[in-house]
Backbone bond lengths (Angstrom), bond angles and torsions (degrees), N, CA, C in turn:
res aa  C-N    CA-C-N  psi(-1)  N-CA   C-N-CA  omega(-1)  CA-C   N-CA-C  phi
1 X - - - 1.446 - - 1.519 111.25 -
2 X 1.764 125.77 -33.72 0.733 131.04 -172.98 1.972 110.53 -48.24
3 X 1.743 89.58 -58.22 1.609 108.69 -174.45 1.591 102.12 -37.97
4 X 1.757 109.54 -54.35 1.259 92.94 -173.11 1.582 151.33 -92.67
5 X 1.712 85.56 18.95 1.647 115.77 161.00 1.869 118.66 -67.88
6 X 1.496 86.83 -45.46 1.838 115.69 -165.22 2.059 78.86 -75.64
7 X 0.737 138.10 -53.46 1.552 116.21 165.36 1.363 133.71 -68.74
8 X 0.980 112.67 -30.44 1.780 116.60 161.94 1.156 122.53 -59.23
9 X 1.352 104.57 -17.10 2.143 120.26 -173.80 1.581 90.40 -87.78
10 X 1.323 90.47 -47.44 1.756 101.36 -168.00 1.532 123.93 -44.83
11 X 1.405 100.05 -70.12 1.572 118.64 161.01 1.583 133.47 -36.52
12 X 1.668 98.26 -60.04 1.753 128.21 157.29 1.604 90.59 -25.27
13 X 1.082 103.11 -69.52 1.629 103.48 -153.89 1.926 117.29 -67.88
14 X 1.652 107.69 -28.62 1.340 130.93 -170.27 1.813 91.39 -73.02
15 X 1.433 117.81 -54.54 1.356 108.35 170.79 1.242 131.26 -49.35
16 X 1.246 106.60 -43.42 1.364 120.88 -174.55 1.195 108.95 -69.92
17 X 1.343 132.42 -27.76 1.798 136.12 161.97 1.331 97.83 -52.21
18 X 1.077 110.67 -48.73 1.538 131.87 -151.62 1.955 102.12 -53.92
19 X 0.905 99.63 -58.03 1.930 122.69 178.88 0.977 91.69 -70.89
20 X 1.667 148.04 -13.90 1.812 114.93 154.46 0.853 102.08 -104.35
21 X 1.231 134.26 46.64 1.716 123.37 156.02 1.444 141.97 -68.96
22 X 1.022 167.68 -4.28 1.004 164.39 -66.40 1.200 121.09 -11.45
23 X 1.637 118.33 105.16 1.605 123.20 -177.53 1.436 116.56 -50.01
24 X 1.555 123.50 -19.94 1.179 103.78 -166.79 1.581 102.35 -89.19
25 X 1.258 130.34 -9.75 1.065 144.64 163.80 1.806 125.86 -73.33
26 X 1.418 83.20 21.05 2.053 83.72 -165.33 1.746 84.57 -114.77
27 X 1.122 140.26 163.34 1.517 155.49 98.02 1.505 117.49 -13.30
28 X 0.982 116.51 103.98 1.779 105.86 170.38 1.696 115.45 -135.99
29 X 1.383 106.28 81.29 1.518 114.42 142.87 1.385 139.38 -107.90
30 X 1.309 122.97 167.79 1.134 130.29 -177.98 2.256 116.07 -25.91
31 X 1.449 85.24 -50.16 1.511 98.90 -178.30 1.806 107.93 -67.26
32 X 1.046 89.05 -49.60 1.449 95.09 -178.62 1.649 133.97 -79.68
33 X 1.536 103.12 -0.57 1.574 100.71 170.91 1.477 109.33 -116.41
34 X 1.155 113.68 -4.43 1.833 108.80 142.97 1.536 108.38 -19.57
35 X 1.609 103.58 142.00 1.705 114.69 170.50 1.611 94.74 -79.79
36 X 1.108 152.32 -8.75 1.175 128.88 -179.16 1.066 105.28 -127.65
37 X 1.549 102.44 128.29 1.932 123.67 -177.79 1.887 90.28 -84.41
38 X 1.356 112.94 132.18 1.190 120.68 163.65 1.914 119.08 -120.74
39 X 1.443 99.16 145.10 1.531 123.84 -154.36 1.603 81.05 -56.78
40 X 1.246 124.65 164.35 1.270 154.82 117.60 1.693 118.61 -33.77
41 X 1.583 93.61 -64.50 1.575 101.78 -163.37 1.840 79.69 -142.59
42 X 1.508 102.12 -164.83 1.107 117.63 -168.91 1.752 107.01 -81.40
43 X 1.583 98.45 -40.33 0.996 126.33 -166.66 1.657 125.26 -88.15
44 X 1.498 108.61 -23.27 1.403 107.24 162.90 1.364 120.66 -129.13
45 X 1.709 119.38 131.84 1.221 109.59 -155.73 1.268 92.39 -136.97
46 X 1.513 113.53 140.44 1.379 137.00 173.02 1.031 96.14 -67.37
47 X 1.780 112.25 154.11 1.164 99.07 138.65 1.768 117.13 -147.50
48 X 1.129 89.79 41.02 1.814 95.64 166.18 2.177 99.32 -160.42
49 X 1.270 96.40 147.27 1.581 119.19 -172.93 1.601 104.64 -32.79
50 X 1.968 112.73 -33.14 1.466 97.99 179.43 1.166 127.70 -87.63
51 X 1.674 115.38 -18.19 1.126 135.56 179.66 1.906 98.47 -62.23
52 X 1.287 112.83 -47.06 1.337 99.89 -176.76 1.411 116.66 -73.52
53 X 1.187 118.48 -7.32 1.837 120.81 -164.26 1.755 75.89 -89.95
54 X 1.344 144.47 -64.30 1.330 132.83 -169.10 1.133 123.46 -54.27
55 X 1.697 111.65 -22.54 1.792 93.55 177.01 1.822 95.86 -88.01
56 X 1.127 138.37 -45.61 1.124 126.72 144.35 1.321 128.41 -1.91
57 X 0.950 119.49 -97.34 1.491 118.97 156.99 1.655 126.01 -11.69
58 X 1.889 101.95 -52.44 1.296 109.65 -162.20 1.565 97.44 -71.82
59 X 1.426 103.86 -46.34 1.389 100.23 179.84 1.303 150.67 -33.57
60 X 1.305 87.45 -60.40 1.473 116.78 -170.70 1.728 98.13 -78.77
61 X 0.966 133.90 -32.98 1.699 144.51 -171.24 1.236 124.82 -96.35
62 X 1.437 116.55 -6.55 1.377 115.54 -164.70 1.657 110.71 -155.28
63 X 1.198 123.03 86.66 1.325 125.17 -174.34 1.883 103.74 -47.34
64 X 0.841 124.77 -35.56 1.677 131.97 172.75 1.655 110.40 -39.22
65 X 1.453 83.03 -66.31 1.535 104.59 -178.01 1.472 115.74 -63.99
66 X 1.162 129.18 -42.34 1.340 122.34 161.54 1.358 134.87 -62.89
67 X 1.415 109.74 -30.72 1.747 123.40 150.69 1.597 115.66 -41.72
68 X 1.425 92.24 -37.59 1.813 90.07 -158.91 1.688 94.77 -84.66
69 X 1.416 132.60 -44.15 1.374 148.04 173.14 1.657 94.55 -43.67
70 X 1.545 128.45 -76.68 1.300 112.60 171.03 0.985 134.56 -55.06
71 X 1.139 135.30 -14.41 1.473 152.97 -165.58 1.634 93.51 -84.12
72 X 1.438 119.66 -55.36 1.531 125.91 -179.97 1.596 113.84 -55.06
73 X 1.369 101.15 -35.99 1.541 107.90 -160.52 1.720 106.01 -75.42
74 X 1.669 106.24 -26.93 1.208 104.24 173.81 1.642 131.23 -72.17
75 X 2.445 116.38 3.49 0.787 74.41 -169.21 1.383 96.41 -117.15
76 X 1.339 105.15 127.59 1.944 108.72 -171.89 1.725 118.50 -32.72
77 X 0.760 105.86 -32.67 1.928 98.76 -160.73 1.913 100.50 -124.30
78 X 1.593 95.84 40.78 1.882 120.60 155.97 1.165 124.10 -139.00
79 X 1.658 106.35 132.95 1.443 108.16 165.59 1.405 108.71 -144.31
80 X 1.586 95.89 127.41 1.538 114.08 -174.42 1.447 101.03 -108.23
81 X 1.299 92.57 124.34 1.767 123.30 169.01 1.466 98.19 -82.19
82 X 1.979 107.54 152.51 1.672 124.36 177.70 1.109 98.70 -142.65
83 X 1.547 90.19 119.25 1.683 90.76 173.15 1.926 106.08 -116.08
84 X 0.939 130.97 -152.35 1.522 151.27 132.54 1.157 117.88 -153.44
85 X 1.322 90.12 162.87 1.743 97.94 171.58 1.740 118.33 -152.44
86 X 0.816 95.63 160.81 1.796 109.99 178.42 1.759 119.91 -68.87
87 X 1.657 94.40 -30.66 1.477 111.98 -161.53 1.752 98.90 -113.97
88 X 1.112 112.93 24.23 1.905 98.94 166.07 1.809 98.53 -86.53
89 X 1.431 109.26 143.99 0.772 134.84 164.57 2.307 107.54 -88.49
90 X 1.304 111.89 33.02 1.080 116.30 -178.31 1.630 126.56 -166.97
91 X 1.100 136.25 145.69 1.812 112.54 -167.59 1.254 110.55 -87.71
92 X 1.308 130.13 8.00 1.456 133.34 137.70 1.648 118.35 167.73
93 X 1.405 102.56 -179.57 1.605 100.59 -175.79 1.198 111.50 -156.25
94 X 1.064 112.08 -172.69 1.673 124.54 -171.18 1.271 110.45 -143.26
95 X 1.587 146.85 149.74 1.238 158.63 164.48 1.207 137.07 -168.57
96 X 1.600 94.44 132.84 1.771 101.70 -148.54 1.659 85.26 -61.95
97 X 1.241 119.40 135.92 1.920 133.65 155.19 1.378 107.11 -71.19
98 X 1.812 108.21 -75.43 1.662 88.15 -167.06 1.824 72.83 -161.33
99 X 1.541 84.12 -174.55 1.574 101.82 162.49 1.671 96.26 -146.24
100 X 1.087 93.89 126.41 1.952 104.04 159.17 1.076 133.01 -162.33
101 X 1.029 132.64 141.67 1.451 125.40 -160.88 1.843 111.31 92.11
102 X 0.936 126.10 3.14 1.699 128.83 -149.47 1.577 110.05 71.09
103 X 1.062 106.63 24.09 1.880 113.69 -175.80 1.511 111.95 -115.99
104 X 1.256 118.56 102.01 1.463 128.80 143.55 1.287 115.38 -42.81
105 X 1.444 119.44 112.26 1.548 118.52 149.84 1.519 118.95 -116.03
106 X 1.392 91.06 151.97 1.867 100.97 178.95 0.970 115.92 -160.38
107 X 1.700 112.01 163.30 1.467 112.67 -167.30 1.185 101.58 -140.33
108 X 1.641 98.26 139.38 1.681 111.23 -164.68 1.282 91.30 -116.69
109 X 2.010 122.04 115.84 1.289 103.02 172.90 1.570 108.09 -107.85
110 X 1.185 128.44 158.70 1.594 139.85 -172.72 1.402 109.36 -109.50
111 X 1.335 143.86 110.26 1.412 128.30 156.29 1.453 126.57 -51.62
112 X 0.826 119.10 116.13 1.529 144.83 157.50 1.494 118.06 -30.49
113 X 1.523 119.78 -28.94 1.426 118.76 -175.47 1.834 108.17 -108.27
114 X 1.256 105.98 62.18 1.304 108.14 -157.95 1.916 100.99 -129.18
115 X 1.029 147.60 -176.63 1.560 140.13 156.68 1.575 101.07 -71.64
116 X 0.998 128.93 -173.52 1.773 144.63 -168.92 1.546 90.86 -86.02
117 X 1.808 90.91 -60.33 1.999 86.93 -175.44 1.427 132.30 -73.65
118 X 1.691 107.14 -19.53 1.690 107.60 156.88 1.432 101.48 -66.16
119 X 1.260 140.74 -68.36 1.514 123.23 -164.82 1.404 123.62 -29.29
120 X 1.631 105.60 -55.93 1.636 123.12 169.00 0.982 111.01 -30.78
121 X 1.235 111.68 -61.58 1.927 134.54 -148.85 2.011 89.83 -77.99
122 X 0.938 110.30 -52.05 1.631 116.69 -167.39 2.135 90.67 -59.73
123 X 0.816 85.01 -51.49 1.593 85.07 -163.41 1.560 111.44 -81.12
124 X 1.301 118.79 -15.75 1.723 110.95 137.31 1.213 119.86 -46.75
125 X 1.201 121.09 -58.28 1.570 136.00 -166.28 1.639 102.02 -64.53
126 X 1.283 121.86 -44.97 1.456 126.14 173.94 2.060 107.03 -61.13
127 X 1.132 107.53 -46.80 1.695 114.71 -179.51 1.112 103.64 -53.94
128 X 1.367 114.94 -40.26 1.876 119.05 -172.88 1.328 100.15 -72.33
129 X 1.191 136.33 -50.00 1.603 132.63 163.38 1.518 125.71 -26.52
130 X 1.711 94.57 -36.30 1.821 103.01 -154.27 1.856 75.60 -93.47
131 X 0.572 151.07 -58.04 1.709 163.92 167.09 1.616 104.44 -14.30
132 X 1.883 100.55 -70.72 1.584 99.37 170.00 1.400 120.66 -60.98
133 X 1.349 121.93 -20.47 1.596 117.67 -172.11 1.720 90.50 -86.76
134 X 1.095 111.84 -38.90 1.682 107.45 -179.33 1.871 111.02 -64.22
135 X 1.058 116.77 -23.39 1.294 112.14 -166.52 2.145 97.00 -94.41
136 X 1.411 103.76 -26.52 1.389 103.16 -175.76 1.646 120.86 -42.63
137 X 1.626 79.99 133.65 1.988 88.52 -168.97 1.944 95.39 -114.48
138 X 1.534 139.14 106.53 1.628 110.90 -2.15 1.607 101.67 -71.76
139 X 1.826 88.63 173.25 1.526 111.92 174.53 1.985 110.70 -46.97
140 X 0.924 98.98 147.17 1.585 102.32 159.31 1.195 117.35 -96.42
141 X 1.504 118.23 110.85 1.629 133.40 173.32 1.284 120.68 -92.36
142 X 1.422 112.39 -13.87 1.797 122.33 -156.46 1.120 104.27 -148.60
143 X 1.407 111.53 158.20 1.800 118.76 162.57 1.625 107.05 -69.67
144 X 1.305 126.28 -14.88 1.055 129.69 -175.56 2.175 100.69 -71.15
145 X 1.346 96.09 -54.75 1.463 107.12 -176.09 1.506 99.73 -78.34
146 X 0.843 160.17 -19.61 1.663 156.79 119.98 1.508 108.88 -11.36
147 X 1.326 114.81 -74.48 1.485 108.56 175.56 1.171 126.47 -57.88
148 X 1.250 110.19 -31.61 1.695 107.24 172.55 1.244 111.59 -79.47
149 X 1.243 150.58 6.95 1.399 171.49 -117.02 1.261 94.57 -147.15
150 X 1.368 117.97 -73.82 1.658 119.66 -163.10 1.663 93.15 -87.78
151 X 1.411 132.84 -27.77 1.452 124.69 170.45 1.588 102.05 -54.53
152 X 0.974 110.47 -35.15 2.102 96.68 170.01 1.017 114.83 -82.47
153 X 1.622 117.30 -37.24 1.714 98.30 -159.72 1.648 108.77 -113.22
154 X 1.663 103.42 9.72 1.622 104.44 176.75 1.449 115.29 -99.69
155 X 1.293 115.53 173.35 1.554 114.77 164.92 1.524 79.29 -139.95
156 X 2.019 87.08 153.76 1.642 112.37 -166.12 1.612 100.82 -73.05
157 X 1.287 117.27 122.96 1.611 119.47 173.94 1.369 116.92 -110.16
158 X 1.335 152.28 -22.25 0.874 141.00 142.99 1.847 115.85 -140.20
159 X 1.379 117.29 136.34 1.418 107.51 -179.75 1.546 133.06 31.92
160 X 1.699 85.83 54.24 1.609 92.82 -179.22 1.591 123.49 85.42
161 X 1.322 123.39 6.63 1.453 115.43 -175.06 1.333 106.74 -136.17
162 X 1.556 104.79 116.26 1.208 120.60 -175.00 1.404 135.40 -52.01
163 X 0.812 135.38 157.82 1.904 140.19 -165.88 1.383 96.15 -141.22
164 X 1.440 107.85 155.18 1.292 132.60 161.73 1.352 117.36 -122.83
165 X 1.352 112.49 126.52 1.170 120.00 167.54 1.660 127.61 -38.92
166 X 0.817 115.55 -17.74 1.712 118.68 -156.27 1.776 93.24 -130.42
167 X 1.307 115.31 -16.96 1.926 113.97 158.06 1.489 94.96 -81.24
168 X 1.016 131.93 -70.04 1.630 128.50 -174.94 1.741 107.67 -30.67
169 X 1.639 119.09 -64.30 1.164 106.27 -170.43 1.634 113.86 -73.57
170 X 1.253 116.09 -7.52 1.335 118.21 165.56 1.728 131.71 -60.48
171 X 1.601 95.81 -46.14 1.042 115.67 171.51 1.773 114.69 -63.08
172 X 1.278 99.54 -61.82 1.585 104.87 169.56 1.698 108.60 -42.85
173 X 1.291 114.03 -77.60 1.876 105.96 -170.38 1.529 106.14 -44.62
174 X 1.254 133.15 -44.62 1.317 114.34 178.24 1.268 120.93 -50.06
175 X 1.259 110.58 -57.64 1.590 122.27 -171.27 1.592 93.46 -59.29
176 X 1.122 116.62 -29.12 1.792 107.53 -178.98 1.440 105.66 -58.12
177 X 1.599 96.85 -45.85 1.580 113.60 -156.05 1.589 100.93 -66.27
178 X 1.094 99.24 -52.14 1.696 111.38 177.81 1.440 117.31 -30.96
179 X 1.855 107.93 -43.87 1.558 114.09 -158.90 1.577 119.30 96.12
180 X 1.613 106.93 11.08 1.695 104.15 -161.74 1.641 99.02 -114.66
């Protein structure tokens, strides 16, 4: 029970970044300025108004992207958190949270200062991450087992930070799919 306090603090707080972001950078409709962000699936959960307009988006626009959204939902013992933000210094990321319970958690964050269809496209490429860490044979428990994770399955793409082949072509078909 503890774990899933130490994520409720976690999140609480990721939203709450989230609402000083730069408004002109937010989504604002009816659906989306509701106080309650609602899941997609069981398994991937927004957690601020833009994060949900992108899986939205991804969905409905991008047969890729909806593969990868079901693809997540199938795997019982993961849950990937979505955040964005205004203030990454990067077009997105991933980080192992915890595991407890037999539960992987992680958080995929998206920058906010990006086009509609880079955001999409970035945060395919991040899902394909949460996918390879879900498929990793052993499990990933640590940032320690994370790095050795992408030390197998990445090649170095810029200044030391690994890529995966299969996030790259993810990212690409969306953005195809998109039109961007």
């Amino acid at each position: 029970m503890a774990a899933h306090l130490q994520f409720a603090l976690l999140f609480a707080a990721i939203t709450a970044n989230a609402q000083h972001s730069d408004p002109s950078l937010t989504v604002q409709t009816a659906a989306t300025t509701a106080p309650t962000v609602e899941a997609p699936s069981p398994h991937v959960r927004p957690c601020d108004p833009l994060a949900v307009a992108l899986l939205a988006t991804g969905t409905h626009s991008s047969s890729t992207f909806a593969e990868l959204l079901r693809a997540l939902d199938r795997v019982p013992d993961l849950v990937v958190y979505i955040s964005t933000s205004a203030h990454l210094d990067h077009r997105g990321s991933i980080v192992f949270a915890s595991r407890a319970g037999g539960i992987t958690y992680l958080l995929i964050r998206v920058s906010a200062r990006q086009r509609d269809c880079d955001r999409v496209a970035v945060l395919a490429h991040e899902m394909t991450h949460a996918l390879e860490i879900a498929r990793a044979n052993p499990p990933v428990t640590g940032d320690s087992e994370l790095k050795r994770l992408f030390a197998c399955i990445g090649t170095d793409s810029t200044g030391g930070r690994l890529e995966s082949a299969a996030a790259v072509r993810a990212e690409q078909a969306v953005r195809h799919e998109l039109g961007g």
